[in-house]
Chimera marker file (.cmm) of the C-alpha trace (Angstrom):
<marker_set name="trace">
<marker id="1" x="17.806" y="16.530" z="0.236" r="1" g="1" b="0" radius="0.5"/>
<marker id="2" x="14.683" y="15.283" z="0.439" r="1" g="1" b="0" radius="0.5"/>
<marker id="3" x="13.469" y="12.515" z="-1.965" r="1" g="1" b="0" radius="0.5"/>
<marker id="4" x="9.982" y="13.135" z="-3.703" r="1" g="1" b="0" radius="0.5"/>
<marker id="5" x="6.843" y="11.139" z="-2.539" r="1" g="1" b="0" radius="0.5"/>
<marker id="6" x="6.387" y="8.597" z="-4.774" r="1" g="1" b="0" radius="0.5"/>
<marker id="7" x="2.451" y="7.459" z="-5.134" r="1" g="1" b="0" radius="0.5"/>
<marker id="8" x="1.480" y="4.655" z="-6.828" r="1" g="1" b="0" radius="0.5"/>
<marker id="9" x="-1.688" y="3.633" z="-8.684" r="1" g="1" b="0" radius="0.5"/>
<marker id="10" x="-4.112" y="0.267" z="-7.802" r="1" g="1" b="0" radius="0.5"/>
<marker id="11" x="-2.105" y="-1.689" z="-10.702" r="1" g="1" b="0" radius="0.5"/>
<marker id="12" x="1.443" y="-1.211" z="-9.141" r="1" g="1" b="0" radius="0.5"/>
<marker id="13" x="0.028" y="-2.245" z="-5.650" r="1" g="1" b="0" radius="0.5"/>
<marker id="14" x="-1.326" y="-5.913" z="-7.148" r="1" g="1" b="0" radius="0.5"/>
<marker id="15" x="2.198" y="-6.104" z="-8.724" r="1" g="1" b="0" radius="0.5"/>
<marker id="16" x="3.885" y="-5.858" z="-5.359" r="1" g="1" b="0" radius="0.5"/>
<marker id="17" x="1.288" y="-7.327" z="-3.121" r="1" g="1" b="0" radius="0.5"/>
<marker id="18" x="-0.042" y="-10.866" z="-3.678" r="1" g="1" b="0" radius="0.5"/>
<marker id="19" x="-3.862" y="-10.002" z="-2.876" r="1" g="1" b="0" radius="0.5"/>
<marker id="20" x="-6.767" y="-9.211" z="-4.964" r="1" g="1" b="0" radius="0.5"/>
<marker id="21" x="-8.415" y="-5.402" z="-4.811" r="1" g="1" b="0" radius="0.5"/>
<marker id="22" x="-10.821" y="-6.926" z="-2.263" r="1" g="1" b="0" radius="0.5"/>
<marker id="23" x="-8.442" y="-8.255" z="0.279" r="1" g="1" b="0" radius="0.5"/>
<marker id="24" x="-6.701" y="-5.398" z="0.087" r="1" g="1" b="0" radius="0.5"/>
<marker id="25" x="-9.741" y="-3.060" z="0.874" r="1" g="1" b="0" radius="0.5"/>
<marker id="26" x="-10.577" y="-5.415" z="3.423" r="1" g="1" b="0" radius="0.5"/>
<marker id="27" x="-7.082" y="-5.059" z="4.990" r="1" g="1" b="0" radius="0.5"/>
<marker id="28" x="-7.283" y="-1.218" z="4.458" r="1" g="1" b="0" radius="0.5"/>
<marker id="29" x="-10.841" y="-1.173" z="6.533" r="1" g="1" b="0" radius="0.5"/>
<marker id="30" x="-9.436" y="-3.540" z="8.856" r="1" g="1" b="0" radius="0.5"/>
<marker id="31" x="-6.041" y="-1.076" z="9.603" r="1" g="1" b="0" radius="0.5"/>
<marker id="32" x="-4.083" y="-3.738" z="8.459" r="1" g="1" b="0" radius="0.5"/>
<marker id="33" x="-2.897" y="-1.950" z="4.907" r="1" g="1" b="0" radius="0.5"/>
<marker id="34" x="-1.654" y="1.389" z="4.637" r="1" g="1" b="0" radius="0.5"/>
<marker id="35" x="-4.314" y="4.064" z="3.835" r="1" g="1" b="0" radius="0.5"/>
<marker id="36" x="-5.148" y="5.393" z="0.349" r="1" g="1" b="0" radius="0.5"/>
<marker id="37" x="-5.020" y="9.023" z="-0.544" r="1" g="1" b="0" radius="0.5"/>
<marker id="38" x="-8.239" y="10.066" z="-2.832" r="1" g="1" b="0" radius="0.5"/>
<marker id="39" x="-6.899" y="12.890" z="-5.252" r="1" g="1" b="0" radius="0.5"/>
<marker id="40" x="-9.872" y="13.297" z="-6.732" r="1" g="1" b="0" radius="0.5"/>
<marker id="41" x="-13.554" y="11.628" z="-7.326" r="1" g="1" b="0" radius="0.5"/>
<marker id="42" x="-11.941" y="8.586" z="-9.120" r="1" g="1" b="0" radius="0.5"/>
<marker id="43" x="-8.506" y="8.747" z="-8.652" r="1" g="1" b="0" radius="0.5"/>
<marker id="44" x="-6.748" y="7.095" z="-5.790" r="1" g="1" b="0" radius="0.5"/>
<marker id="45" x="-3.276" y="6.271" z="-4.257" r="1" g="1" b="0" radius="0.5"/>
<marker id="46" x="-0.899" y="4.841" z="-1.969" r="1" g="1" b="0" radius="0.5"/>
<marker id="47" x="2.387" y="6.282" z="-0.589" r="1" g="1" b="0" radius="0.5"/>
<marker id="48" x="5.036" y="4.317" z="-1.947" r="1" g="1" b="0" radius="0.5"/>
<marker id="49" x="6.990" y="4.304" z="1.618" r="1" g="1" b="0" radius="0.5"/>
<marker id="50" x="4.222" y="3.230" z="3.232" r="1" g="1" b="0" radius="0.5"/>
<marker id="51" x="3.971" y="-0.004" z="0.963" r="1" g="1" b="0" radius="0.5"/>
<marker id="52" x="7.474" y="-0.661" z="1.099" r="1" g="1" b="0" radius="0.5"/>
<marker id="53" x="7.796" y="-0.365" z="5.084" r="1" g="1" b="0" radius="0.5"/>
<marker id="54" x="4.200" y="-2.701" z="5.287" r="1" g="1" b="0" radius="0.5"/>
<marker id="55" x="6.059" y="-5.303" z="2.859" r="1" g="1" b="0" radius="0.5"/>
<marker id="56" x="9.039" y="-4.998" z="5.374" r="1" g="1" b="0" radius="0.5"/>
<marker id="57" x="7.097" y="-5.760" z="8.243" r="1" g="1" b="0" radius="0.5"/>
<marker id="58" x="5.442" y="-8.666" z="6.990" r="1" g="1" b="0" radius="0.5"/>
<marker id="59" x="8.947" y="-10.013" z="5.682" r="1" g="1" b="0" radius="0.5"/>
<marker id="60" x="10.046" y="-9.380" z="9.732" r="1" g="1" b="0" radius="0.5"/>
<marker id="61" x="7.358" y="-11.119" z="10.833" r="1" g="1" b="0" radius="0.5"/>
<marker id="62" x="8.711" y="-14.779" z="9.609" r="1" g="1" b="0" radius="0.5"/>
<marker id="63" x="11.659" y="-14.258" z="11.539" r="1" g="1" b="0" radius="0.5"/>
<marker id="64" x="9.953" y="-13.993" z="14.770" r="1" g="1" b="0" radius="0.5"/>
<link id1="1" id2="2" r="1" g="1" b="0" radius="0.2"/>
<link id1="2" id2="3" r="1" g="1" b="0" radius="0.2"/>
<link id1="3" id2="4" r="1" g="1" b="0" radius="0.2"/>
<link id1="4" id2="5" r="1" g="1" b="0" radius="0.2"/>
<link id1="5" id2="6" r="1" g="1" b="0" radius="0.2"/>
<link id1="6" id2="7" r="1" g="1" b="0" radius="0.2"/>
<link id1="7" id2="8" r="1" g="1" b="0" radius="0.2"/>
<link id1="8" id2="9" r="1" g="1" b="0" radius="0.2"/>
<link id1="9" id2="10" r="1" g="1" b="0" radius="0.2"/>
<link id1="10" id2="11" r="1" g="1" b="0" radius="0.2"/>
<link id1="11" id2="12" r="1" g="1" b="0" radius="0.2"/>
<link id1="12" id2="13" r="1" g="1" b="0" radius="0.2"/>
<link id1="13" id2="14" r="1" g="1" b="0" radius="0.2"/>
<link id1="14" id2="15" r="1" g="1" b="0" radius="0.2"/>
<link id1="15" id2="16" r="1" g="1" b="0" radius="0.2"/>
<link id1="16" id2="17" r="1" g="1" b="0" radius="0.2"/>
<link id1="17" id2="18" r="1" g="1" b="0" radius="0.2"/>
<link id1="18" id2="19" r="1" g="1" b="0" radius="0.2"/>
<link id1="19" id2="20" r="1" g="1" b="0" radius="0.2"/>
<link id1="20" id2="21" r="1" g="1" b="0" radius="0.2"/>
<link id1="21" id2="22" r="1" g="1" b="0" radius="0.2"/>
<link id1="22" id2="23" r="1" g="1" b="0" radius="0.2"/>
<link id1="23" id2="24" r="1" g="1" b="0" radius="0.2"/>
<link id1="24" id2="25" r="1" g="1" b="0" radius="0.2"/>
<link id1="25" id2="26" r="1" g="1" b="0" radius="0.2"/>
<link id1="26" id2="27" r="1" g="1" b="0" radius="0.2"/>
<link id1="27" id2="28" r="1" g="1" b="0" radius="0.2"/>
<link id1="28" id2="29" r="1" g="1" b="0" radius="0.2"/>
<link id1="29" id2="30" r="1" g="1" b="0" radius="0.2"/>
<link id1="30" id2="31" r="1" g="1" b="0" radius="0.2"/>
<link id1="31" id2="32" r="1" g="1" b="0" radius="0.2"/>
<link id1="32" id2="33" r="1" g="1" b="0" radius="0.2"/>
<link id1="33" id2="34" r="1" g="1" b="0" radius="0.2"/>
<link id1="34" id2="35" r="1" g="1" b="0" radius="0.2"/>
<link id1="35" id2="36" r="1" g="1" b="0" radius="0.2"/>
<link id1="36" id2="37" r="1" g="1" b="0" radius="0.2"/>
<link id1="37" id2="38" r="1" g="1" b="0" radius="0.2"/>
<link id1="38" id2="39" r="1" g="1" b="0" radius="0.2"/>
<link id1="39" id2="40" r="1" g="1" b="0" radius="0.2"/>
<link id1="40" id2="41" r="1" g="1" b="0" radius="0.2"/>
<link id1="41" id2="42" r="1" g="1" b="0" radius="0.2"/>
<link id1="42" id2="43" r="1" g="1" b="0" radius="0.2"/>
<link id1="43" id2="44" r="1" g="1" b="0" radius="0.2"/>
<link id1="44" id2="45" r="1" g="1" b="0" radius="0.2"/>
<link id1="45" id2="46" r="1" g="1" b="0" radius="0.2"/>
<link id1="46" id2="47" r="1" g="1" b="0" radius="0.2"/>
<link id1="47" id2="48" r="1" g="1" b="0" radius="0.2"/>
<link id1="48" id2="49" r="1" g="1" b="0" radius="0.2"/>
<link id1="49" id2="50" r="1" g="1" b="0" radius="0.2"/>
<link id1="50" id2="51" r="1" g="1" b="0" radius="0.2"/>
<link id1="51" id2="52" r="1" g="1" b="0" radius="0.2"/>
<link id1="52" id2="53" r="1" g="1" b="0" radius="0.2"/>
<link id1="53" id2="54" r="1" g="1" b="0" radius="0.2"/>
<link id1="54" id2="55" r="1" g="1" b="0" radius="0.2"/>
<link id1="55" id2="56" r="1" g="1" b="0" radius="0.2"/>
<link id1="56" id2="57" r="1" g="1" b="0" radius="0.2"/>
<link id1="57" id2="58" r="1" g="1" b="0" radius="0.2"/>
<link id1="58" id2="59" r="1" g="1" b="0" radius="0.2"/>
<link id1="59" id2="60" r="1" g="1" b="0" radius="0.2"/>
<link id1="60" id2="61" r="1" g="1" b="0" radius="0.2"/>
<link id1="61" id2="62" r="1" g="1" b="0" radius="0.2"/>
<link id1="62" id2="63" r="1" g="1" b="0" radius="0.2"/>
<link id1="63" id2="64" r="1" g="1" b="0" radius="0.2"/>
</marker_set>
């Protein structure tokens, strides 16, 4: 079966990542950070996969 998408909220993203809203935008721009999804005029979100497999590529990176 197939597992729900999880999205998560600006808050949970600065919990897992170690940047500031800024960087992170700047990353997005710069198609280094996974897109957000707008759901509506002020609400927006990440795929929680997406995070997780950028946070696993960056932890493969040191071992190369």
């Amino acid at each position: 079966t197939e597992q729900p998408i999880r999205l998560l909220r600006l808050p949970e993203i600065l919990r897992r990542v170690p940047y500031s809203e800024a960087h992170i935008w700047r990353l997005e721009r710069a198609g280094g950070f996974p897109r957000r999804a707008h759901l509506g005029a002020n609400r927006v979100v990440w795929v929680e996969a997406e995070i997780d497999e950028w946070l696993c590529c960056k932890l493969a990176e040191r071992n190369q």
